[in-house]
Structure formats: C-alpha cells, structure tokens
N, C-alpha and C positions, 0 to 999 in steps of 0.2 A: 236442294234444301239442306236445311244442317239439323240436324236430329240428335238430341239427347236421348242415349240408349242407358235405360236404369235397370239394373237386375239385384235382389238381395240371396245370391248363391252362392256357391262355392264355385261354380264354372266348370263342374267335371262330369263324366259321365252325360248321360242325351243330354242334359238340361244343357251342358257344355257346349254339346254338337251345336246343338238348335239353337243359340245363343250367337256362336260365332258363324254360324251359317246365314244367317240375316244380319247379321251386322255385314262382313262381307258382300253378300250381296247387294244392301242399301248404297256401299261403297263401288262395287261394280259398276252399278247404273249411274255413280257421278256426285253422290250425294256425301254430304260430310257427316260423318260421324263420330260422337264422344260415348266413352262409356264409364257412367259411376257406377261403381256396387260395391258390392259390401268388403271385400280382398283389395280396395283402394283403388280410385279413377286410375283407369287405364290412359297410358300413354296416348297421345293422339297420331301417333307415326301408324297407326292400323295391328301395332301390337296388344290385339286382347284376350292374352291368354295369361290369366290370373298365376300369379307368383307361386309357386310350387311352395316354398315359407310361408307364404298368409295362408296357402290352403289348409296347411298343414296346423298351424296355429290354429285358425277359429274350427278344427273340426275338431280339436284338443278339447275345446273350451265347452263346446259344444256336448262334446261327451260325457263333460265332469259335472256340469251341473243337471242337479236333477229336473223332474217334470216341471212343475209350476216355475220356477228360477230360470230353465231356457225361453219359456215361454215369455216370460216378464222381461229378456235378454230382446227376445224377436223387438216386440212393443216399445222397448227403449231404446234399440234399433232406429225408430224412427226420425229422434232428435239427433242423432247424429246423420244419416239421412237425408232428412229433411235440409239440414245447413251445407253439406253437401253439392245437395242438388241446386239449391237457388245459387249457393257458389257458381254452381258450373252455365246454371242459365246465365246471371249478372257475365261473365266472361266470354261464354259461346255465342249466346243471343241466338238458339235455336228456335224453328220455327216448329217443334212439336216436342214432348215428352213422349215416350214409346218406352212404358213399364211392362216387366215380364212379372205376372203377381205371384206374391205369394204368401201366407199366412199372418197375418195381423202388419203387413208391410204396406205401408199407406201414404210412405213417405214421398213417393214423385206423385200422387196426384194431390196433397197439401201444398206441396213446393211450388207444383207448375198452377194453381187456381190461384194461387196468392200473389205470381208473378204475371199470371193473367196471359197464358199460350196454353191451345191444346195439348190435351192429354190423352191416349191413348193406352190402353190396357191390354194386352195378353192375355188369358186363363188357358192354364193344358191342366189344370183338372179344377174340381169343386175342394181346395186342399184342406180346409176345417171339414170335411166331410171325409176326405180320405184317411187322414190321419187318424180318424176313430175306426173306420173302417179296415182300415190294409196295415198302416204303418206300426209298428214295435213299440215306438215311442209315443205312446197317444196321448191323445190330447187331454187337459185337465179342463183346461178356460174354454171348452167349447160353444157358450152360447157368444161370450164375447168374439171368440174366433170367424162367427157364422157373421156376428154384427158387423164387423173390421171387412167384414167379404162382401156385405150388403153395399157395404156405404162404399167400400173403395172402386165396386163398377158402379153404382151409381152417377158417384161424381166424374169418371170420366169422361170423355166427349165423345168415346167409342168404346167399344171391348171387342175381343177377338179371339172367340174360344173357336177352339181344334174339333169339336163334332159339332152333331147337330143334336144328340142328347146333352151335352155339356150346355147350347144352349138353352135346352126348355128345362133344364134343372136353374138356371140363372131368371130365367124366366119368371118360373113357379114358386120356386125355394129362395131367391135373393131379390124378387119384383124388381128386376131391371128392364125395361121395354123393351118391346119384339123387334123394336126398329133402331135398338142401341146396340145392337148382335152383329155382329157376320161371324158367319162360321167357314172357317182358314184353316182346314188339315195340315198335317205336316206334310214335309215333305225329302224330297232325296237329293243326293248331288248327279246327274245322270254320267258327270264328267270322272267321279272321284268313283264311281259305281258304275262298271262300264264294261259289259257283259264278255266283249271279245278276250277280254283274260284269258291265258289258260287255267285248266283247272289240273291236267295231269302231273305236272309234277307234285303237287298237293296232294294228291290221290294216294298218289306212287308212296309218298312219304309216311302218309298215316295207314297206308297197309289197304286201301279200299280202290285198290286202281283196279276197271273192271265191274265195279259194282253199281247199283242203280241207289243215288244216297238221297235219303229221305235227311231233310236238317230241321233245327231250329238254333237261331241263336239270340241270346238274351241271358239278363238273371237269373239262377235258378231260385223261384219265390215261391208261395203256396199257391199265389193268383195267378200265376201263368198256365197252370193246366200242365205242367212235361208229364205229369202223371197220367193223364188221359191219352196219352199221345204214345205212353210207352204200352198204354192199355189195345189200344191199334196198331202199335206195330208187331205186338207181339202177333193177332188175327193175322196180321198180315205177312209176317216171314214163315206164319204155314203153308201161307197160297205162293208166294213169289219169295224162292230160298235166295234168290239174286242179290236183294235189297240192305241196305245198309244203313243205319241210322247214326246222325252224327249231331251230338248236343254241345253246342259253342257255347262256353258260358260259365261260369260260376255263380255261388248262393248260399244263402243258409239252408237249402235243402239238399244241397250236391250230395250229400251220403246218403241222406236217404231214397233218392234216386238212385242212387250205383247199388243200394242197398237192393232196390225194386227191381232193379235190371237182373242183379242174379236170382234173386228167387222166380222170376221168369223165365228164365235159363238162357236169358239174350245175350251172354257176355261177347260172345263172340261176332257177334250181328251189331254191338252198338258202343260206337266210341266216343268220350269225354275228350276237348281240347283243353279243359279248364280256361282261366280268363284270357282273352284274348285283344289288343290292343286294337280300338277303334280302325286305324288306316291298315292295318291286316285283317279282318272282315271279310272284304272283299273278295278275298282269296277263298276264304272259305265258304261263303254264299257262292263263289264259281263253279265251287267243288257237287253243288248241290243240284238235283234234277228234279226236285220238289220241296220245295219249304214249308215250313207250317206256323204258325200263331193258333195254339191249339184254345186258347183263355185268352179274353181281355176283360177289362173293367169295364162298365159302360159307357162311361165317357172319354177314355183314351183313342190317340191319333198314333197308334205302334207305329215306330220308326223303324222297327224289322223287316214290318209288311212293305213299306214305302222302300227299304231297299233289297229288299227281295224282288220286289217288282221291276227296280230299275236293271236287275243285275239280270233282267228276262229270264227268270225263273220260276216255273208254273208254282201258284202262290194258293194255300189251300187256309181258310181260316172261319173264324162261326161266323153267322147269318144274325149282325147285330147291326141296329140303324148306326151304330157308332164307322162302324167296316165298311158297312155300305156307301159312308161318304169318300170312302177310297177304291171298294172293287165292287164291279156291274158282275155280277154271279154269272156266268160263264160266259163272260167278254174277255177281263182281262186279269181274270180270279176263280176259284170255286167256295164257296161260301158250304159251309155245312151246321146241322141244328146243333146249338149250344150243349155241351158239355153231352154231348150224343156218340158215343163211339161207337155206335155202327153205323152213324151217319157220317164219322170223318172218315171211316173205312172203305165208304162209298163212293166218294169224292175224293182220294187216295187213288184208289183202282179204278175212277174213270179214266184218271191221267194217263195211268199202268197202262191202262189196255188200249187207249186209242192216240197214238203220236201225232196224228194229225192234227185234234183238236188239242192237244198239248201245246203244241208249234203254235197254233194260234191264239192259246192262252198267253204263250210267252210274251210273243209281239207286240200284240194289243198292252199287255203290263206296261213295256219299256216306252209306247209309243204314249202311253199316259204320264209316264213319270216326264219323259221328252217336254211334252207338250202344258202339261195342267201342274201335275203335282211335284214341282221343284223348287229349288228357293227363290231362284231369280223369278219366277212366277208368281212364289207369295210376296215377296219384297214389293212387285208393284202394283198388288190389290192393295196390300198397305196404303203405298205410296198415292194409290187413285182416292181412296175413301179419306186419308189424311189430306187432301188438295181442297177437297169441298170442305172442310171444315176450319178451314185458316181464315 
C-alpha cells in the first residue's frame, strides 16, 4: 500500500523514535511511504530524519512567542498543512492518511475527508489535557484545544491510542465510540535492543564493575517519580551495601536530585550519566540488573519500560491499568502500588533475593518484546485494521 505518514513535530526525542520506527517498519514489510510535517516533506529515498536547520528554527520560533501567539501559530498551522497534505495525496495517490495527533493539528484529517481516502489517527496522550496538567507551557485556549481533540478523532476512520486508559478517557471525555479505538502500546526495536551486549566494560568505566545496578533512564521531570525511587533506594543500600544506582538522563530537576542524593548521604552509591544519546542506551540499560519506571502518567506507553524489557532486564514499575497493558505482574514485570515506597522496596528485593524468578522475569520480558510488543508487530495491526477500512 502507499501510506501518507503526517506528523506536526519536531522529530526529536521519543516522539522522534516512535515516529521513525513505524515508518520504517510500514517500509519493511513492503509498503510505500511519504512523510509530510511540519520541518518540510521528507524526501521519499526513506530519509526521515528532519533537518537539524528546520529543527533548530521552529523550536526558535517556538520559544519566542508567547502563550496565546503559539497557540494561534499551532491552529494556523493547519492551512499550511492542510495544502500540504492534499499536495502530497494529489501526487502520491495514497491509500490511507496515518496522522500522529497533536494539539489543535487537524490538518491530515480535513485534507484526507475532503480528498475522500481513509484517515487514520495516532493519540500517545489526551495533549489539551496534558498540557494543563504536566507541561510549563500551558495552555490558555483550553476549551477550544479539548474541541480540535473531540472533532479531530471523531472525524477519523480509526484512532489508535497507546493504553487502555487513554482510551476510556477518549471515550468519556472526547465521546468517540468504543468501536472507533484500538489500543496499540508502544513498543521496542528487539534488534537495536538486544540483551547479549556486554555490559562490563561499561561498568568497569563508570566505577560500578562488580556491583548489582539498580537503573532508570529518562527525563529528569517532577512526573517521573526519580524522587521516590531515590526514597527506596536509600531503605535499600542499608539491607544490600552491594547495590548501585545509576540515573540515565537529564531534566529540569537534575539538581535537585543530586541535591537529594547528598542529603541522603547516597553519593557514593548513586551515579548521574547526564543526557545520553538514544543509540547508546542500550549500553546502559546492559549495564542494569533491575530497572525501574518509578511514575507514569495515566495514560502513557513508557518506552523505557518497552526497552528495559527488550534488553531482558528484570523491569520493576506501578500497578496501573496504563502498565498493565505492557507487563503481566510477575510474568514478565513486577508491578508495585503507586507512589508506595515500601511497596517498590518489596518488589526491588523480591528480585534481590530470589535469581530464579529474576531469570524468569527476564525471559518472559524479552520473549514479549520478540513476539507482541515491537514495531514490526505494531506496523501490521495498523496495516490489518487499515485493510478493512479501504
């Protein structure tokens, strides 16, 4: 099939990953792919990795105008967009639009109704909801913002949110039918994430060769919980002096975490990589004999979890229906009570104390990432539910 792939991002960071990781994969399996968005239709040679110039430009622009002025930016967005996309239908003659949404961005499903070819929607969060909730930059136009979110899964021919709370929030809060949903977690590369790495020389380098390393890596944000996590590990380097914590990642909290780290007196127990480039990762989740996602949002598909698991390493995180569409509590995960530090302490030192059922946590992860939770897997749940609808 030949698929128009529409994003209005910047392309960097997960949305990045997850962006070019279905695309790629749609091309894998045989199928042709374009991609417009907002840093300029991509080449069709299979290079879609947005101009490091444009990026750098609209994040300028971005930042200088204030609240309502970007917002009115996003929304006038659309007409350029919009002209855009029928451009590229009238040219490609695609047999599906496949939009990744995002905040008042309406533009591929106008374009593709008007041109009269399925449309297909993405949601990896509720984003007029988050952005009052989590984001810095919040929102001003929020009822409109809610509207733009109602009507843009509405109109599509499908949607395809990342949980299963994400969709009874689309459900209840945007009245999109139950039978206009499938929920399509994310997912890992099992090839680019592929546990037989070594980890010693890694170890050896950052001073922890020898130790048993507790990880996480991510943003340091307020939502991710590292604070709860450093709240457990401190209980836990009194029982087991062995252990080692290692936090991948940068943020607007990173000081005040290091800050938290020594008033605990963990400095020597717990090391900072600062930011770390996506294709070295790997090396570091190698490095790790426990990982953690200490916080999520309710509706989020962490793509830490997804390759923590692929990287067969025993993967500890809360007991939210959002989690549980990725890990069966003690199959191929342990799941612990939200924002509970003596319940992550529990499920920390089941691992600790029993390698057996470690080993089989591990397995079970990698054999799910194998088998279910990978791109080329999500690419052709797409591909099946986009075939009945042509």
């Amino acid at each position: 099939m030949r698929i128009l792939y529409h994003h209005r991002t910047l392309g960097d960071g997960a949305e990045g990953i997850h962006i070019n990781q279905v695309v790629n994969a749609f091309r894998c399996l045989g199928h042709d792919v374009r991609v417009v968005a907002l840093v300029g239709e991509q080449p069709h040679s299979g290079n879609d990795t947005a101009l490091p110039r444009a990026q750098r430009q609209w994040s300028t622009v971005g930042s200088l105008l204030p609240g309502v002025l970007y917002e009115l930016a996003e929304i006038g967005y659309n007409l350029i967009g919009r002209r855009k996309i029928q451009r590229a239908i009238r040219d490609f003659k695609p047999d599906f639009v496949y939009d990744r949404y995002n905040s008042f961005s309406s533009a591929a499903v106008e374009a593709a109704r008007k041109c009269g070819i399925p449309v297909f929607v993405e949601v990896n969060a509720p984003v007029a909801y988050e952005r009052v909730a989590y984001e810095r930059r919040r929102l001003r136009l929020k009822r409109l913002a809610a509207w733009y979110e109602r009507r843009i899964c509405n109109r599509a021919d499908h949607v395809f949110a990342v949980s299963t709370p994400l969709k009874d929030f689309l459900i209840h809060e945007r009245s999109v039918p139950e039978s206009n949903i499938t929920v399509l977690p994310n997912g890992a590369d099992p090839t680019e994430f592929d546990p037989s790495r070594s980890t010693n020389g890694l170890k050896q380098r950052l001073g922890i060769g020898g130790k048993t390393v507790i990880g996480f890596v991510g943003i340091l944000r307020p939502w991710h919980g590292v604070e709860l996590l450093l709240e457990a590990f401190q209980t836990l380097a009194k029982r087991w002096p062995s252990i080692h914590l290692l936090i991948v990642g940068d943020g607007t909290i990173e000081q005040s975490i290091k800050n938290q780290v020594q008033l605990l007196g963990l400095s020597s127990s717990v090391t900072f990589t600062g930011r770390v480039a996506h294709s070295d990762v790997v090396d570091y989740i190698a490095a790790m004999d426990i990982a953690i996602s200490p916080r999520a949002t309710f509706y989020a598909s962490p793509m830490k979890i997804l390759e923590y698991m692929a990287m067969a390493v025993a993967t500890v995180a809360p007991d939210m229906a959002n989690i549980r569409d990725i890990i069966c509590n003690g199959e191929n995960g342990l799941l612990f009570q939200p924002d509970d530090c003596g319940s992550m302490v529990e499920a920390i030192e089941t691992l600790l104390t029993s390698p057996e059922f470690s080993e089989r946590i591990r397995k079970n992860a990698r054999l799910t990432i194998e088998s279910r939770r990978n791109w080329m897997s999500i690419a052709r749940d797409i591909l099946e539910r986009a075939s009945t609808c042509r």
